[in-house]
HTML snippet that shows the backbone in 3Dmol.js (N, CA, C, O; Angstrom):
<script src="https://3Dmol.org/build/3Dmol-min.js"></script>
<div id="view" style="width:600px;height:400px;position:relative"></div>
<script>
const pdb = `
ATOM      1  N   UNK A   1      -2.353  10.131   5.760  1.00  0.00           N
ATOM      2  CA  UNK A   1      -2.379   8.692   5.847  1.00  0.00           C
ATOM      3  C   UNK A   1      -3.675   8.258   6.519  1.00  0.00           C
ATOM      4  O   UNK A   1      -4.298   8.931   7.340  1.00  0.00           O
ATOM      5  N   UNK A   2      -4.024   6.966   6.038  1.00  0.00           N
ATOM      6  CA  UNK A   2      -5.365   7.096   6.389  1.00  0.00           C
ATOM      7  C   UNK A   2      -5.391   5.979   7.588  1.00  0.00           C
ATOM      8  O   UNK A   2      -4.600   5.036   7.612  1.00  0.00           O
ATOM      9  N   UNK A   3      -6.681   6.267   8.855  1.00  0.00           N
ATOM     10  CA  UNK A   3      -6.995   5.707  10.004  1.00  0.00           C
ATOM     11  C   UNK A   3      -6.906   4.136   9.906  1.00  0.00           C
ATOM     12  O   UNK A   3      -6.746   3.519  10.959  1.00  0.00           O
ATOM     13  N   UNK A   4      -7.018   3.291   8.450  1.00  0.00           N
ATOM     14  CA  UNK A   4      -7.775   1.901   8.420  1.00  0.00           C
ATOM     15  C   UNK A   4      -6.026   1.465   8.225  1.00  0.00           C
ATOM     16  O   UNK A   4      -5.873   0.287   7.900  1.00  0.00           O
ATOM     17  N   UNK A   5      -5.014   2.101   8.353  1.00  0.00           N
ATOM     18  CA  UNK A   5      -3.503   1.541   8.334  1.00  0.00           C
ATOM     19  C   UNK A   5      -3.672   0.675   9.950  1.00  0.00           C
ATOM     20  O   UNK A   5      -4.446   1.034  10.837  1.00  0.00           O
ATOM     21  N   UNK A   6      -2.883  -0.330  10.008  1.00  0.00           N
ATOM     22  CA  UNK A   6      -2.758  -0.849  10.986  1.00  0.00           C
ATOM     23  C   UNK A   6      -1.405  -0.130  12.010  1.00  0.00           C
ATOM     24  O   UNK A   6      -0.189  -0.321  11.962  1.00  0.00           O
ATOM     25  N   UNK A   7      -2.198   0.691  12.850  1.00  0.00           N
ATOM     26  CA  UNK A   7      -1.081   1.840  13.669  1.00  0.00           C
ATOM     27  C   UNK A   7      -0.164   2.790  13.176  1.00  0.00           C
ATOM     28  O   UNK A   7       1.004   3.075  13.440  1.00  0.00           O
ATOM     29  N   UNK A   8      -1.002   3.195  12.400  1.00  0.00           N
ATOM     30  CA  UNK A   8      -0.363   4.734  10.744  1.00  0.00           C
ATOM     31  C   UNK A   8       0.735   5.231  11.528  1.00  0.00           C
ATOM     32  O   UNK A   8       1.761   5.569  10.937  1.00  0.00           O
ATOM     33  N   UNK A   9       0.644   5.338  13.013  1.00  0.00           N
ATOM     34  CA  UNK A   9       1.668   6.089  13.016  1.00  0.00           C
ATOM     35  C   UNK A   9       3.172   5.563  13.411  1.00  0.00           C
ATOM     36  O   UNK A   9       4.060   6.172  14.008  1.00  0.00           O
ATOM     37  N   UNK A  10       3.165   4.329  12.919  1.00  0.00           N
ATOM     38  CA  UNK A  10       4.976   3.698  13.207  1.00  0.00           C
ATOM     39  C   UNK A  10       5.126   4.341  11.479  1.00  0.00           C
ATOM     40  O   UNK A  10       6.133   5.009  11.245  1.00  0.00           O
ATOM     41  N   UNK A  11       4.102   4.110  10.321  1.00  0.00           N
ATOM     42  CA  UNK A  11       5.384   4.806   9.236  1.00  0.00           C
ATOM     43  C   UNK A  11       5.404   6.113   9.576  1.00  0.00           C
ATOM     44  O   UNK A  11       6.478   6.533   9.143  1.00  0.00           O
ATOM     45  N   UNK A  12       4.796   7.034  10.132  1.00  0.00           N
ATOM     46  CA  UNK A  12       5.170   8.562   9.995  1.00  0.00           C
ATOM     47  C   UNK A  12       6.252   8.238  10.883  1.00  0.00           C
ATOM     48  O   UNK A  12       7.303   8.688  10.425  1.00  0.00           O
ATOM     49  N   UNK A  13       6.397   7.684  11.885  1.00  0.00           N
ATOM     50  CA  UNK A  13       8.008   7.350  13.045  1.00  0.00           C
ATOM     51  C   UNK A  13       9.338   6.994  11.761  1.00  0.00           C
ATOM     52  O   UNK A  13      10.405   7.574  11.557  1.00  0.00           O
ATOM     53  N   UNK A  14       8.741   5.876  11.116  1.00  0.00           N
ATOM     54  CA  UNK A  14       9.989   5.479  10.045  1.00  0.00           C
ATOM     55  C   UNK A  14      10.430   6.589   9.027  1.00  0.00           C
ATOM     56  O   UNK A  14      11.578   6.992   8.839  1.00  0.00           O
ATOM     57  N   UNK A  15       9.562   6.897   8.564  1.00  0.00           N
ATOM     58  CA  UNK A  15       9.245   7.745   6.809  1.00  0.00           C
ATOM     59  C   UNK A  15       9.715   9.286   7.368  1.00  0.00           C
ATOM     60  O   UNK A  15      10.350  10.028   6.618  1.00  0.00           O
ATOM     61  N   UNK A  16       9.409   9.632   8.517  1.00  0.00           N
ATOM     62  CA  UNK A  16       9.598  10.867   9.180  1.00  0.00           C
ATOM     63  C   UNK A  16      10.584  11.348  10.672  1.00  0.00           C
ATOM     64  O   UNK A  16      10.338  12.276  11.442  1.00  0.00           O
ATOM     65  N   UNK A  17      11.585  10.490  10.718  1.00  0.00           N
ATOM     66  CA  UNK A  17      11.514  10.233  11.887  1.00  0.00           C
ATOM     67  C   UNK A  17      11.667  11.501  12.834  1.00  0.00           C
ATOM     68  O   UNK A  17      11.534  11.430  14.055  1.00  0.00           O
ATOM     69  N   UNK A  18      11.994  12.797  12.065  1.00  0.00           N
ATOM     70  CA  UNK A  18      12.335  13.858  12.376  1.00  0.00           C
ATOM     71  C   UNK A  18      10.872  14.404  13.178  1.00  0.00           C
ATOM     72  O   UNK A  18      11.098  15.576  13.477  1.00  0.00           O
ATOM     73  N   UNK A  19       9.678  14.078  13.574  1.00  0.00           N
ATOM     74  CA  UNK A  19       8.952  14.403  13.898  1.00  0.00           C
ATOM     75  C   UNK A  19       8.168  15.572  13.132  1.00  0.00           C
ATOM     76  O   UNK A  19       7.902  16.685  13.585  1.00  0.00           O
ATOM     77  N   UNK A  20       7.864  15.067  11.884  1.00  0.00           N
ATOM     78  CA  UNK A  20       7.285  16.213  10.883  1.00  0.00           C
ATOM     79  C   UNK A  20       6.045  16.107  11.269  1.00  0.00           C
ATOM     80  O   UNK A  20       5.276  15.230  11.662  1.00  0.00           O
ATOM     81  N   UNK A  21       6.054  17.853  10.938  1.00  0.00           N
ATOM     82  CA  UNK A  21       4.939  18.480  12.063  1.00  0.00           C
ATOM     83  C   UNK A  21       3.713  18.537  10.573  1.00  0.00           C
ATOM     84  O   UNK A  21       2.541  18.797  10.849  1.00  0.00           O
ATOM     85  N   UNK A  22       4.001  18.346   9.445  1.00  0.00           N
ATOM     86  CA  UNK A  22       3.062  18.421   8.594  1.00  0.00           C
ATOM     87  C   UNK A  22       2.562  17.202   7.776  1.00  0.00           C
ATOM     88  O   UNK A  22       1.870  17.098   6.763  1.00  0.00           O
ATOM     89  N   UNK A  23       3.460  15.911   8.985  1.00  0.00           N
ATOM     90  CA  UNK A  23       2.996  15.185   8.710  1.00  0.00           C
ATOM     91  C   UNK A  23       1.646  14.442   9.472  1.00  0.00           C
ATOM     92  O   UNK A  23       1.698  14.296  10.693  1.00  0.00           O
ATOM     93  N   UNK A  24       0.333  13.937   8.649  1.00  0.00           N
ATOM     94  CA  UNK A  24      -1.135  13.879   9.375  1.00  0.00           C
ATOM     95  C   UNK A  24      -1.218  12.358   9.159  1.00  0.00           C
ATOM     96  O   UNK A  24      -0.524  11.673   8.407  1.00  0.00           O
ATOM     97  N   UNK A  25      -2.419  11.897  10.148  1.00  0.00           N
ATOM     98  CA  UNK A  25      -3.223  10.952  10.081  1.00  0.00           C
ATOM     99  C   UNK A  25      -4.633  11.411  10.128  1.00  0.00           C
ATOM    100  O   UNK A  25      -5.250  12.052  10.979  1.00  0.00           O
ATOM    101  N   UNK A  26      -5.037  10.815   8.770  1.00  0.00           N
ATOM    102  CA  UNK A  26      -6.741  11.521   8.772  1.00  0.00           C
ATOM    103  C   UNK A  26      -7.448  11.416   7.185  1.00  0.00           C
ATOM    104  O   UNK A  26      -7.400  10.329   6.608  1.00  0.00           O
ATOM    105  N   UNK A  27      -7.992  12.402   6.634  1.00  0.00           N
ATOM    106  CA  UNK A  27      -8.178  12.062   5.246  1.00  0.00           C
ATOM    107  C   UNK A  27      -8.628  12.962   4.762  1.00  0.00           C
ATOM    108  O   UNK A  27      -8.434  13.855   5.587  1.00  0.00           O
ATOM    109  N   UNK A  28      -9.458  13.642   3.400  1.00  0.00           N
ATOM    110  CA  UNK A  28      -8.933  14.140   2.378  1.00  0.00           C
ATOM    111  C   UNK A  28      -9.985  15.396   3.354  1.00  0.00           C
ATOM    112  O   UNK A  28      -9.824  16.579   3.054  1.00  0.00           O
ATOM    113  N   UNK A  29     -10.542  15.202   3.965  1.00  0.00           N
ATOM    114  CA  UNK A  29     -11.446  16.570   4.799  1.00  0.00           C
ATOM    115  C   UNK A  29     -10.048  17.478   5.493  1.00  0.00           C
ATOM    116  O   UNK A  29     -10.194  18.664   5.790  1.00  0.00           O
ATOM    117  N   UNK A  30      -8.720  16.765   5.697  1.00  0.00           N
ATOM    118  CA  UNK A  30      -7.662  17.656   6.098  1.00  0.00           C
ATOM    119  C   UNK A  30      -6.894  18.128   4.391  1.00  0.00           C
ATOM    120  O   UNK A  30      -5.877  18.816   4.481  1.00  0.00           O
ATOM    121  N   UNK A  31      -7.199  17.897   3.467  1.00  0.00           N
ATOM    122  CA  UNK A  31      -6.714  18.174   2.260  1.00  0.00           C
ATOM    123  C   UNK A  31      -6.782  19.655   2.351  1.00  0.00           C
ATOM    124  O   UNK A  31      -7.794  20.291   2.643  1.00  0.00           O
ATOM    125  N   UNK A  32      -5.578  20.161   2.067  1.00  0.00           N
ATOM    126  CA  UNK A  32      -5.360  21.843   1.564  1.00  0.00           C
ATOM    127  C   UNK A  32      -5.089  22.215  -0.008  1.00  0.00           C
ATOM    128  O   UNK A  32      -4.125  22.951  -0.217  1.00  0.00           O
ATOM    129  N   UNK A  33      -5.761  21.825  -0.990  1.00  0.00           N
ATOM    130  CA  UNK A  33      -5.982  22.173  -1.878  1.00  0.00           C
ATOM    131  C   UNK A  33      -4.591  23.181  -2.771  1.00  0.00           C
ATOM    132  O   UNK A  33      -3.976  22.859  -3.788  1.00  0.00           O
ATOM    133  N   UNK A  34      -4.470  24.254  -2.050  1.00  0.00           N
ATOM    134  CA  UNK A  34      -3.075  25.424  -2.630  1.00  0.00           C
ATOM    135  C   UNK A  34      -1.856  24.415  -1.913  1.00  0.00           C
ATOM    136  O   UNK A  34      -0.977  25.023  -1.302  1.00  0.00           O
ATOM    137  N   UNK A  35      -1.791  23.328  -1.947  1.00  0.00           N
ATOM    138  CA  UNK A  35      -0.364  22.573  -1.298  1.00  0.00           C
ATOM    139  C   UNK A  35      -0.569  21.688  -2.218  1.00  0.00           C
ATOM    140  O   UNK A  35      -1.567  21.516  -2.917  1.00  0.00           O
ATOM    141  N   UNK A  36       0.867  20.880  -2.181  1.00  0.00           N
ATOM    142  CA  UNK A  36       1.359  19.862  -2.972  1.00  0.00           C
ATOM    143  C   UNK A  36       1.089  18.731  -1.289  1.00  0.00           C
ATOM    144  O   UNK A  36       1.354  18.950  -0.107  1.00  0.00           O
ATOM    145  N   UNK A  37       0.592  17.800  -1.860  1.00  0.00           N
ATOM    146  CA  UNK A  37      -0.033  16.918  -0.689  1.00  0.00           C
ATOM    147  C   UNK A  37       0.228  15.163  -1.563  1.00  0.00           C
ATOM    148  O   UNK A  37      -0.117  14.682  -2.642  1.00  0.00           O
ATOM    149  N   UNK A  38       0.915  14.740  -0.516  1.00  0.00           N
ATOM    150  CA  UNK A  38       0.654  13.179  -1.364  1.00  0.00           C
ATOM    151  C   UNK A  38      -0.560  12.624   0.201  1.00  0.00           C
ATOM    152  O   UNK A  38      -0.887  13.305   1.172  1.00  0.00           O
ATOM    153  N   UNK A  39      -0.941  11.188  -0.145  1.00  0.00           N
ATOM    154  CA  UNK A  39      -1.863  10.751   0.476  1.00  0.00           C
ATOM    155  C   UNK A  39      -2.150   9.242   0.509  1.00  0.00           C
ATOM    156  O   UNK A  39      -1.870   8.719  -0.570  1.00  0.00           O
ATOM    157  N   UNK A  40      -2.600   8.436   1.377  1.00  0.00           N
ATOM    158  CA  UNK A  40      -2.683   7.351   1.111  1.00  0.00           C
ATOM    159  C   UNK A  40      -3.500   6.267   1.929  1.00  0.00           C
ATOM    160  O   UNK A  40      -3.302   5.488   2.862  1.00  0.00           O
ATOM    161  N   UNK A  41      -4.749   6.720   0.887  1.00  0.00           N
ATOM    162  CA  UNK A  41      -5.887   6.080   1.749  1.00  0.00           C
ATOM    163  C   UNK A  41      -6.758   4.936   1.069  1.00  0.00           C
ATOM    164  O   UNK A  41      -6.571   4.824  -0.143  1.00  0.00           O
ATOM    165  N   UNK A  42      -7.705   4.044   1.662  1.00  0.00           N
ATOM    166  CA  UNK A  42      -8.372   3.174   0.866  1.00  0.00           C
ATOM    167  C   UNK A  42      -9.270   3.876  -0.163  1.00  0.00           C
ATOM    168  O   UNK A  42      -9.444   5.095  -0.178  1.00  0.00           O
ATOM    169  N   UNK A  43      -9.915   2.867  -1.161  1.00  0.00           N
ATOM    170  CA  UNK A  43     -10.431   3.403  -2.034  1.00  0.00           C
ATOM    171  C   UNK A  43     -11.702   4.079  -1.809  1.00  0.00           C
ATOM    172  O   UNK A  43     -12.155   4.989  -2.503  1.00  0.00           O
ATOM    173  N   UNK A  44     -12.241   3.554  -0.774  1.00  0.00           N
ATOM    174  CA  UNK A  44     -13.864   3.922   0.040  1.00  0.00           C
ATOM    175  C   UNK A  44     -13.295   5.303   0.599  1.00  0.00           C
ATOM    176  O   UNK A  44     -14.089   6.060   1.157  1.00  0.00           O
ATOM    177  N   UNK A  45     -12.191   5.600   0.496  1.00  0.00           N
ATOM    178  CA  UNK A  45     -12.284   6.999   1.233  1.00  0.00           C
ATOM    179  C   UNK A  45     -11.950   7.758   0.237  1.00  0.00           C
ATOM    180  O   UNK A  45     -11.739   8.848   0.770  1.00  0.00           O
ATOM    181  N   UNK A  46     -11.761   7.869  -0.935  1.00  0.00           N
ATOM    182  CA  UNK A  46     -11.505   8.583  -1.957  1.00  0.00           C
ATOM    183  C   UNK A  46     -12.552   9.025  -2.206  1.00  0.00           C
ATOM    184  O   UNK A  46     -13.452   8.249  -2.528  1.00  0.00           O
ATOM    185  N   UNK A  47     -12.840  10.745  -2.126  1.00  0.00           N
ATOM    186  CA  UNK A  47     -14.122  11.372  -2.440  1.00  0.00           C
ATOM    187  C   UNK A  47     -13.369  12.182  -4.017  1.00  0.00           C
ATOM    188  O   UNK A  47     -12.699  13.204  -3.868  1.00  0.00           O
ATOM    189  N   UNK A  48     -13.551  11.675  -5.223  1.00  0.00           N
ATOM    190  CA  UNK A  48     -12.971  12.430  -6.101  1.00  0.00           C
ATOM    191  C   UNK A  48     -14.213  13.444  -7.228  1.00  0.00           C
ATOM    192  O   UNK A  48     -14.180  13.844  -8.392  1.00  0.00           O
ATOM    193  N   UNK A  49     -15.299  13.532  -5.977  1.00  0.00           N
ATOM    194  CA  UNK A  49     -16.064  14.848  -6.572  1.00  0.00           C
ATOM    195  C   UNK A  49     -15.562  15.930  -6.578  1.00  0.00           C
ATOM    196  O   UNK A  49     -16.076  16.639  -7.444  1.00  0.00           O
ATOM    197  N   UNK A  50     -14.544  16.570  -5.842  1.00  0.00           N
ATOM    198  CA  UNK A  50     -14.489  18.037  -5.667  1.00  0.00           C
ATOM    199  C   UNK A  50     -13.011  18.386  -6.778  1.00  0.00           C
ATOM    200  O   UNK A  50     -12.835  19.385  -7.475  1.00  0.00           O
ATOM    201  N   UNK A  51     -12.014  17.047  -6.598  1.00  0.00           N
ATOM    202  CA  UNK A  51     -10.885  17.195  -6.915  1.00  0.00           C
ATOM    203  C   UNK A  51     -10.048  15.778  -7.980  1.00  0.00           C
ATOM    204  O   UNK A  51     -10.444  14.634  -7.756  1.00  0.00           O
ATOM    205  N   UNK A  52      -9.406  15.900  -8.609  1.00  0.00           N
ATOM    206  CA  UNK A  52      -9.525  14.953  -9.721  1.00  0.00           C
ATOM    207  C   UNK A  52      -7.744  14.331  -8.974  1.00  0.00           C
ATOM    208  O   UNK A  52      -6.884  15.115  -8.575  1.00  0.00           O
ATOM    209  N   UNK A  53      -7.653  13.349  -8.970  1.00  0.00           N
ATOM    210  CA  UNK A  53      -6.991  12.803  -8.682  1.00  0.00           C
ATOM    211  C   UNK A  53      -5.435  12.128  -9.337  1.00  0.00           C
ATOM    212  O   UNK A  53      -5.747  11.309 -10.201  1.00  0.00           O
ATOM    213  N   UNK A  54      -4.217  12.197  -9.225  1.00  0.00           N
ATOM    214  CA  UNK A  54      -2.662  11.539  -9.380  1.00  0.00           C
ATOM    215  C   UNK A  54      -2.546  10.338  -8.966  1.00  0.00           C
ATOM    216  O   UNK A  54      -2.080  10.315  -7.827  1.00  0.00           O
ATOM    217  N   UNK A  55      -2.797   9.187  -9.450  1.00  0.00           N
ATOM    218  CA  UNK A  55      -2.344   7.994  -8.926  1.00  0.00           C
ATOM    219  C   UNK A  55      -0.757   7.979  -8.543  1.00  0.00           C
ATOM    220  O   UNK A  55      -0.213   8.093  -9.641  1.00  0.00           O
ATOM    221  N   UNK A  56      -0.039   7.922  -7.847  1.00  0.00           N
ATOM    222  CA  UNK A  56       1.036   7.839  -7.606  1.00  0.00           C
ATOM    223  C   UNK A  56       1.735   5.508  -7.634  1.00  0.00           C
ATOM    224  O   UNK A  56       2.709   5.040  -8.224  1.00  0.00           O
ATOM    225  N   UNK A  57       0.976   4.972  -6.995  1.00  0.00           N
ATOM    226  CA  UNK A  57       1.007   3.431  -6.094  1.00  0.00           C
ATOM    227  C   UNK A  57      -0.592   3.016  -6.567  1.00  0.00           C
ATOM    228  O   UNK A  57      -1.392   3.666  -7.241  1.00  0.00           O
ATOM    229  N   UNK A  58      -0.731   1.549  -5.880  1.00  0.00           N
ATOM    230  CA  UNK A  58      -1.830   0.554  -5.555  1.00  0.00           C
ATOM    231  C   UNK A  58      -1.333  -0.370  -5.004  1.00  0.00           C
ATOM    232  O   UNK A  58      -0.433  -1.038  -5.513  1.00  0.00           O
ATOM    233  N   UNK A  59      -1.823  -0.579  -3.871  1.00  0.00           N
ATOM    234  CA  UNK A  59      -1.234  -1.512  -2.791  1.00  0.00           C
ATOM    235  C   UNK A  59      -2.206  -2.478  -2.786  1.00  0.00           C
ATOM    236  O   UNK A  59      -3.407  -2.290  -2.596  1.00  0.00           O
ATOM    237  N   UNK A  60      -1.663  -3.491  -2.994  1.00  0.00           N
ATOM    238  CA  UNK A  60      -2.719  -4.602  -2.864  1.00  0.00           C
ATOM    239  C   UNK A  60      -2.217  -5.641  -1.932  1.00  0.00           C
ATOM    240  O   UNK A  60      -1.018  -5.921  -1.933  1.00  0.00           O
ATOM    241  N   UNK A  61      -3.337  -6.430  -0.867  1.00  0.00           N
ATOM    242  CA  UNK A  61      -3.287  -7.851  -0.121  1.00  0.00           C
ATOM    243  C   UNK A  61      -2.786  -8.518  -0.904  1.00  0.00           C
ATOM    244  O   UNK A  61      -2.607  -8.361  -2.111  1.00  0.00           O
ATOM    245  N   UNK A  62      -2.411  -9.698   0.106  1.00  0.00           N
ATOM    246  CA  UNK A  62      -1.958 -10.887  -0.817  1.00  0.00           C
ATOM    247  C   UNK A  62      -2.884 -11.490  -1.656  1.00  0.00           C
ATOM    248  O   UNK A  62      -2.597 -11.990  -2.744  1.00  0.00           O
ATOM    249  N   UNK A  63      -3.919 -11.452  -1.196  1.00  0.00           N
ATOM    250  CA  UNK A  63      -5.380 -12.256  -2.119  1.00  0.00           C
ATOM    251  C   UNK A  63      -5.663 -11.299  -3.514  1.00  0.00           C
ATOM    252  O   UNK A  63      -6.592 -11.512  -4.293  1.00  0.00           O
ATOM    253  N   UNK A  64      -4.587 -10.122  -3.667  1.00  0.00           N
ATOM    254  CA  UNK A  64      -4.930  -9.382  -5.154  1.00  0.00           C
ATOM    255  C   UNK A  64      -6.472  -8.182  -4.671  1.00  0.00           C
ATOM    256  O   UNK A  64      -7.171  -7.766  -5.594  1.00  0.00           O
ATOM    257  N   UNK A  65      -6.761  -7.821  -3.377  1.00  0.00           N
ATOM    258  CA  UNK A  65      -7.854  -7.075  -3.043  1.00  0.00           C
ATOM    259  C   UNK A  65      -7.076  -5.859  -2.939  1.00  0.00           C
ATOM    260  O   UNK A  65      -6.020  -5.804  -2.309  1.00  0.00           O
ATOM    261  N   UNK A  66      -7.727  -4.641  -3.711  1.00  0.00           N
ATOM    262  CA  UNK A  66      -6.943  -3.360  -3.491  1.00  0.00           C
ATOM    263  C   UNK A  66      -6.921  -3.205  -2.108  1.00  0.00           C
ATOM    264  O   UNK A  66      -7.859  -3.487  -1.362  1.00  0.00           O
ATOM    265  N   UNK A  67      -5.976  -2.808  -1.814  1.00  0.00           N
ATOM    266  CA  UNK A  67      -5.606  -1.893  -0.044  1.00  0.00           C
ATOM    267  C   UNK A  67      -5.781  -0.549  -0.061  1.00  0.00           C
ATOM    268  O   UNK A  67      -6.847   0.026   0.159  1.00  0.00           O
ATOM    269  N   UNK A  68      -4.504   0.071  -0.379  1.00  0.00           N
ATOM    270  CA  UNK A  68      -4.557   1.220  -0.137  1.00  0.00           C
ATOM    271  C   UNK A  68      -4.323   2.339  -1.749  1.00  0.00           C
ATOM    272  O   UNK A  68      -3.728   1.657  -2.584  1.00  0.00           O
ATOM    273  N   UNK A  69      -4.587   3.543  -2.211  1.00  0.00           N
ATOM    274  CA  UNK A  69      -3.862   4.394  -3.309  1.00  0.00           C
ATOM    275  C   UNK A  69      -3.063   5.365  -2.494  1.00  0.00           C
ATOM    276  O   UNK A  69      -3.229   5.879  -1.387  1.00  0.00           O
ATOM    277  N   UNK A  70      -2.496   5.411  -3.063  1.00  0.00           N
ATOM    278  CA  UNK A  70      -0.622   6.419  -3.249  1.00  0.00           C
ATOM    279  C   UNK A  70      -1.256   7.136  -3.823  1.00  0.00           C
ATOM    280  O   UNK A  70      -1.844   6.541  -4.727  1.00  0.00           O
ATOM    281  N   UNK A  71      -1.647   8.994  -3.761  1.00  0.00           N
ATOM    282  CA  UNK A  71      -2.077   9.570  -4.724  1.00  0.00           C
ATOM    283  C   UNK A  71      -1.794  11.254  -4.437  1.00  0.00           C
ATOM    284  O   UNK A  71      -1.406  11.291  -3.269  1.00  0.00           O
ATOM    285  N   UNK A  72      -1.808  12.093  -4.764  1.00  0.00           N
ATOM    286  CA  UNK A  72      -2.344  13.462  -4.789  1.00  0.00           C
ATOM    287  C   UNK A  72      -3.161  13.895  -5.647  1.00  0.00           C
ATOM    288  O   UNK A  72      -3.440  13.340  -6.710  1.00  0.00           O
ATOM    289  N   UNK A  73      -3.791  15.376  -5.049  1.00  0.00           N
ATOM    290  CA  UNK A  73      -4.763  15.924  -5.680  1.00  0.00           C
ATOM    291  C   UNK A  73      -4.227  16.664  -7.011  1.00  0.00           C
ATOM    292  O   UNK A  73      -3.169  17.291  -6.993  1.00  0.00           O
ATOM    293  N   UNK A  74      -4.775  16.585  -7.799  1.00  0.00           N
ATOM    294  CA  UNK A  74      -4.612  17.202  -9.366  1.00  0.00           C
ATOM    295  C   UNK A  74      -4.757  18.697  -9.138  1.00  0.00           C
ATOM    296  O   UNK A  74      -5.581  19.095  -8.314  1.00  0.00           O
ATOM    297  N   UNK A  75      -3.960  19.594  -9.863  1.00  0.00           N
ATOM    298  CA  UNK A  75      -4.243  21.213  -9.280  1.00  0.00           C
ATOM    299  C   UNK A  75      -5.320  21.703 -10.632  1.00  0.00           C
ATOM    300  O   UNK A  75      -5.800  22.835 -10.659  1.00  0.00           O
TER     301      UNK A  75
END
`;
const viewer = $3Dmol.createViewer("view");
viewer.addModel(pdb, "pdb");
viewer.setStyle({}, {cartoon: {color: "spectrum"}});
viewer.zoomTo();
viewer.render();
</script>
């Protein structure tokens, strides 16, 4: 989940409340490649040179400005 969430970590509290230990705040430089990984960061942080990308979501503001992608890495 990515840093530009406003306090990322109340959804890992909601979404996780079990205290999942594999669950991160950070971005695709923590990506493990041999894992099934979902992710969800702005579009400026999407580096999709190395790895081709799953749209999963698109979160958009009220003004219609993309926010955030819902996505994993393509194997």
């Amino acid at each position: 989940m990515s840093y530009h969430f406003n306090a990322p970590e109340v959804f890992l509290d909601f979404y996780a409340p079990d205290n999942c230990q594999k669950c991160r705040i950070g971005d695709l430089s923590l990506a493990k490649p041999n894992l099934k990984q979902l992710f969800a960061l702005t579009q400026e942080e999407i580096k999709t040179g190395q790895n081709e990308i799953v749209i999963h979501q698109k979160i958009y503001y009220p003004n219609n400005q993309l926010a955030f992608v819902i996505f994993e890495l393509a194997n």
